[in-house]
MMTF fields as JSON, N, C-alpha, C and O atoms, coordinates in Angstrom:
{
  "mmtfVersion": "1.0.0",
  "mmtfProducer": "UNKNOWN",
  "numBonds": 283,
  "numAtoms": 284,
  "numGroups": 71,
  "numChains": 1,
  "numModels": 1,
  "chainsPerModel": [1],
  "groupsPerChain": [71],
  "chainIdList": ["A"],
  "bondAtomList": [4, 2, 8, 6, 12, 10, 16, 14, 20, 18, 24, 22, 28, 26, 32, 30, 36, 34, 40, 38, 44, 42, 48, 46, 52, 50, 56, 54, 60, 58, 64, 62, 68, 66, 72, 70, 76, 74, 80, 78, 84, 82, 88, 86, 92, 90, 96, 94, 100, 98, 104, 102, 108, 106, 112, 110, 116, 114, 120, 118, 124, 122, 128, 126, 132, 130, 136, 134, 140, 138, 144, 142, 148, 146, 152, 150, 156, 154, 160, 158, 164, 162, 168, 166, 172, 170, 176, 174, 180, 178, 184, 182, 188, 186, 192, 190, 196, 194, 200, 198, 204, 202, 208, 206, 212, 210, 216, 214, 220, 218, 224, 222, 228, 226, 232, 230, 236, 234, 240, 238, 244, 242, 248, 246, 252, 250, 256, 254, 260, 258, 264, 262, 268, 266, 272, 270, 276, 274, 280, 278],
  "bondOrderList": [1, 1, 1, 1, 1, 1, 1, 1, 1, 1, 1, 1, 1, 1, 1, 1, 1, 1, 1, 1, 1, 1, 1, 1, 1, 1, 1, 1, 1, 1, 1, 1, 1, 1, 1, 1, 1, 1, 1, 1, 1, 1, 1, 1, 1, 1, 1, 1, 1, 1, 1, 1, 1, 1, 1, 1, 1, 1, 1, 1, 1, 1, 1, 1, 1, 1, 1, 1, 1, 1],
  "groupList": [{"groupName": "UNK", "atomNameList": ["N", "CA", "C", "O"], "elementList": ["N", "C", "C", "O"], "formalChargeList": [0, 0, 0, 0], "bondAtomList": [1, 0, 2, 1, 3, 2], "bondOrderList": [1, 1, 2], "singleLetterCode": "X", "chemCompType": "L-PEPTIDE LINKING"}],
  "groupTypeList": [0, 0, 0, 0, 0, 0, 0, 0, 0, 0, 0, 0, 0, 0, 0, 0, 0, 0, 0, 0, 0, 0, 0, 0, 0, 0, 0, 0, 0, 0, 0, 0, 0, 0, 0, 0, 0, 0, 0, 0, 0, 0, 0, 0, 0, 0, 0, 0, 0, 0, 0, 0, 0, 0, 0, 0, 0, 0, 0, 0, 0, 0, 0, 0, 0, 0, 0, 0, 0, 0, 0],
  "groupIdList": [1, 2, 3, 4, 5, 6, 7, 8, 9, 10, 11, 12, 13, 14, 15, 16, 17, 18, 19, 20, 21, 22, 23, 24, 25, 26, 27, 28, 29, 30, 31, 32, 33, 34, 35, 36, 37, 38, 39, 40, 41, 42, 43, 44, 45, 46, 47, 48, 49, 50, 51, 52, 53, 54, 55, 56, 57, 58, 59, 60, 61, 62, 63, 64, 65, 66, 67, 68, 69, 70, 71],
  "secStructList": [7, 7, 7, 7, 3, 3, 7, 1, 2, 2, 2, 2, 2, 2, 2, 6, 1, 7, 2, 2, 2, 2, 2, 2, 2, 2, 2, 6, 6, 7, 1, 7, 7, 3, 3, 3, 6, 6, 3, 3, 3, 3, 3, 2, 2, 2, 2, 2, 2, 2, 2, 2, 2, 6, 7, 7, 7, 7, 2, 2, 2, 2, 2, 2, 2, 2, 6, 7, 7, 7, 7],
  "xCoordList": [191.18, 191.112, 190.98, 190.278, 191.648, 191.681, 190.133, 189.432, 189.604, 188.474, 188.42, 189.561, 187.823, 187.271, 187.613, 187.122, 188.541, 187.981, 187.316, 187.645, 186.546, 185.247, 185.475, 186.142, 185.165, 185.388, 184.262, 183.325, 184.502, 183.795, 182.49, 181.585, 182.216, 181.057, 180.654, 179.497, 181.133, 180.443, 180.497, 180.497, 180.554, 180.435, 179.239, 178.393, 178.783, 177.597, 176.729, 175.583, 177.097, 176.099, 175.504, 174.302, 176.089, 175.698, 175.162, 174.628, 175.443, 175.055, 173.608, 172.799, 173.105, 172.183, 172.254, 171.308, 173.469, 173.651, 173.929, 173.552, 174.764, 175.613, 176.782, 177.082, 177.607, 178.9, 179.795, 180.746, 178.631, 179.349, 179.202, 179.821, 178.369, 177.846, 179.052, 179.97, 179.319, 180.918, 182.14, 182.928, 182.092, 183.606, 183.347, 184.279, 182.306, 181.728, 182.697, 183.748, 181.893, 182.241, 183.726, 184.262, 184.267, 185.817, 186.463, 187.129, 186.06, 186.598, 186.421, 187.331, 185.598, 185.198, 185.804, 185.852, 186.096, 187.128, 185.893, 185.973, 184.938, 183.453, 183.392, 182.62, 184.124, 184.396, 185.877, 186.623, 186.262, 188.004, 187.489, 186.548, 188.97, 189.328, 190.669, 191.271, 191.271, 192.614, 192.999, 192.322, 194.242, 194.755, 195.551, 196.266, 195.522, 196.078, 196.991, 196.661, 198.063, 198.431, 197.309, 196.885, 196.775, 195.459, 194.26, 193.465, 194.094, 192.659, 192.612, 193.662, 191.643, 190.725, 189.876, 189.118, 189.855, 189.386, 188.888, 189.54, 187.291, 186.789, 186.708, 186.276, 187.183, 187.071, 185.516, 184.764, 185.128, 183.804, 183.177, 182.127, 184.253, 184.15, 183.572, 182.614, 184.395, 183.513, 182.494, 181.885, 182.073, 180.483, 179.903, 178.887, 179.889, 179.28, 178.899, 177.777, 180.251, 180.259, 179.647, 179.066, 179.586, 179.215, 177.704, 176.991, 177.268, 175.444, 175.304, 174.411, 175.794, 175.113, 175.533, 174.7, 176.617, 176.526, 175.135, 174.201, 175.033, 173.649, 172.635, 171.82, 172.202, 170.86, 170.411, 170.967, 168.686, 167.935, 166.92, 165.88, 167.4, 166.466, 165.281, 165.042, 164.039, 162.996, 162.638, 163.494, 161.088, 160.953, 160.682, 160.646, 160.473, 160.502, 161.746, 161.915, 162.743, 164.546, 164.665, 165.36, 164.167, 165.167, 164.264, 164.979, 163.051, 162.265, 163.361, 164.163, 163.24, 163.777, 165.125, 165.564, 166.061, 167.689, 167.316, 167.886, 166.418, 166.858, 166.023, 166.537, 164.725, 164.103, 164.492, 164.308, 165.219, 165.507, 164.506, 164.389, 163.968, 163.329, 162.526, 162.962, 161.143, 159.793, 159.578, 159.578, 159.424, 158.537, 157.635, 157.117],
  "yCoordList": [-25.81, -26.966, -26.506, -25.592, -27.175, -26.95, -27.002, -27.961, -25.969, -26.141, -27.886, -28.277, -28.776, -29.64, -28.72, -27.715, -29.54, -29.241, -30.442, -31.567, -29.774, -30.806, -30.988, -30.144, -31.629, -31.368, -30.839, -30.156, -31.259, -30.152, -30.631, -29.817, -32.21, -33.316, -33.03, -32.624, -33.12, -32.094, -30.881, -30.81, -29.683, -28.564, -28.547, -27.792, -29.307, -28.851, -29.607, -29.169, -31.062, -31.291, -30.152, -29.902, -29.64, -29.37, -27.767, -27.057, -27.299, -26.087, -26.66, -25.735, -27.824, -28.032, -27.896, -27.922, -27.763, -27.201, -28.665, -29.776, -28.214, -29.119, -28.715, -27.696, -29.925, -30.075, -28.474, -27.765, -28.571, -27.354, -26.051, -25.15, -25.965, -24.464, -24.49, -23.908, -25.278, -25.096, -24.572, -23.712, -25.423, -25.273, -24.146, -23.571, -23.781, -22.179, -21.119, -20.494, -21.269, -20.615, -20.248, -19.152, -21.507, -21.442, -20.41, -19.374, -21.019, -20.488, -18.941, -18.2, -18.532, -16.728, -16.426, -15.371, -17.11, -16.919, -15.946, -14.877, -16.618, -16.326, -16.925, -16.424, -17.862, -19.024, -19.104, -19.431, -18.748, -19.304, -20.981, -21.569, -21.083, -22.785, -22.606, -21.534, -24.15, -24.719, -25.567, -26.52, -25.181, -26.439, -26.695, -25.937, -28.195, -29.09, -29.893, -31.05, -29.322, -29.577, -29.467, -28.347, -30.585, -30.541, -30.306, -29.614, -31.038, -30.989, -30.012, -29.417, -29.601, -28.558, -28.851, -29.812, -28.061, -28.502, -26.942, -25.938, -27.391, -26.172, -26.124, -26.99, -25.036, -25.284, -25.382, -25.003, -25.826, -25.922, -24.298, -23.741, -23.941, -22.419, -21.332, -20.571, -21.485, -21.282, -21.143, -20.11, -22.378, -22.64, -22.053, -21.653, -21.731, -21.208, -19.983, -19.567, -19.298, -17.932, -17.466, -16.398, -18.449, -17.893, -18.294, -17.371, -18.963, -19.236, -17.896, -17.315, -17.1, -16.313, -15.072, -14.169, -14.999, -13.601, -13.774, -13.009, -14.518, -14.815, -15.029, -15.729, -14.461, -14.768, -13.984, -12.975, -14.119, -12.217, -12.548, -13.194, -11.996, -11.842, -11.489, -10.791, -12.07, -12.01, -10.415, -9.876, -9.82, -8.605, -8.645, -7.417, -8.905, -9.228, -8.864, -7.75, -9.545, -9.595, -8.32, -7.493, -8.039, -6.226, -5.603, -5.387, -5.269, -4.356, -4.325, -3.399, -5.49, -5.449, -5.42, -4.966, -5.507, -4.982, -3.23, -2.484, -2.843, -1.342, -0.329, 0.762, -0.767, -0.308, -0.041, 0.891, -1.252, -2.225, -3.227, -4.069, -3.416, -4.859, -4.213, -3.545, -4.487, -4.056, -4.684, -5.888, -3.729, -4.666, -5.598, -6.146],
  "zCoordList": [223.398, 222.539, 221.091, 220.659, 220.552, 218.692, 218.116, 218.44, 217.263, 216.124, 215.608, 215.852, 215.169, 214.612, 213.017, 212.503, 212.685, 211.032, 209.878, 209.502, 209.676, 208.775, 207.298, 206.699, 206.907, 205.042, 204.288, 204.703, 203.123, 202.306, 202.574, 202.759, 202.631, 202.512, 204.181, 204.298, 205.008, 206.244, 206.75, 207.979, 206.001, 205.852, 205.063, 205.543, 203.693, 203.147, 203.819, 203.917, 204.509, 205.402, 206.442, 206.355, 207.162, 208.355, 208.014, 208.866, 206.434, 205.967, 205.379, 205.316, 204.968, 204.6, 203.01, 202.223, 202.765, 200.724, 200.147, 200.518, 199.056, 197.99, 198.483, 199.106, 198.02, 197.806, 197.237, 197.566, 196.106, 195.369, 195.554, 194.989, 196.357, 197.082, 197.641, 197.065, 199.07, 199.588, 199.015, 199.408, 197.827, 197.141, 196.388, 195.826, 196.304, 195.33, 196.584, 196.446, 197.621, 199.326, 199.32, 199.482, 199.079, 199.121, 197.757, 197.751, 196.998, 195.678, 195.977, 195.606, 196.458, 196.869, 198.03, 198.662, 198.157, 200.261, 200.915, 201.519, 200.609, 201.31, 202.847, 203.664, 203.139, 204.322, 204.422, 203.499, 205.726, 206.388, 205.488, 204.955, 205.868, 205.18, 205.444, 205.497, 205.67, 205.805, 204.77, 204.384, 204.249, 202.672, 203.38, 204.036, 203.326, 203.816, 202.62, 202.36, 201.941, 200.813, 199.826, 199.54, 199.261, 198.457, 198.69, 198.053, 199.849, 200.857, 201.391, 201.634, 201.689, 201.964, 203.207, 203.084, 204.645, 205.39, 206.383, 206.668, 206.729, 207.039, 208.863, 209.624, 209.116, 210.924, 211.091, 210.193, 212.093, 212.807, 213.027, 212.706, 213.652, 213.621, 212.551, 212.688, 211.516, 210.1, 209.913, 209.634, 210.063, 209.538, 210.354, 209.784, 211.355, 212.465, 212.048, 211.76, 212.044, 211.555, 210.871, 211.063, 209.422, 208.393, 208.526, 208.131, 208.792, 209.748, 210.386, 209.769, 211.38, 212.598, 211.287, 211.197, 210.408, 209.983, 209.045, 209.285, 208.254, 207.083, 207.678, 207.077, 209.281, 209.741, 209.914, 210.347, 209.553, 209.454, 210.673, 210.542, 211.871, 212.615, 212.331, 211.346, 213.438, 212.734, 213.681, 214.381, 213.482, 213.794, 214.854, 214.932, 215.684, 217.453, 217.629, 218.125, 217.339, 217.905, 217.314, 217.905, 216.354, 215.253, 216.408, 217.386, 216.611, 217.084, 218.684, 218.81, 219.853, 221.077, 220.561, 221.618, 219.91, 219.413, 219.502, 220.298, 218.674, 218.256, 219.592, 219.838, 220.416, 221.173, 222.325, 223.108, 222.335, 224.184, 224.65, 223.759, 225.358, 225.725, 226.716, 227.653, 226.415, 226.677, 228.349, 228.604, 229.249, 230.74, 230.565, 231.537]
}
């Protein structure tokens, strides 16, 4: 099944930003995006992405990532 693509106004929703943080995002090809002639439309996928790469595990998860996972 096809990605959902969202706009800019639910992309910064669901990022929790501004409008213009997004279109900042885009402008840096910091975030995939689809032009749709003028419009601009972000896959679901995306946002995702760009969420799980910008997340700092906390030290529990780094410690059991680099150790292995304690009995």
């Amino acid at each position: 099944m096809a990605d959902r693509l969202l706009t800019v106004d639910e992309a910064a929703e669901r990022l929790g930003t501004g409008v213009r943080f997004v279109r900042r995002l885009i402008q840096e090809r910091r975030i995939r995006y689809v032009k749709l002639g003028k419009p601009v439309r972000i896959p679901e996928s995306a946002v995702a992405a760009y969420i799980e790469q910008r997340t700092i595990p906390s030290l529990q998860e780094a410690r059991a990532a680099r150790f292995g996972k304690a009995a």
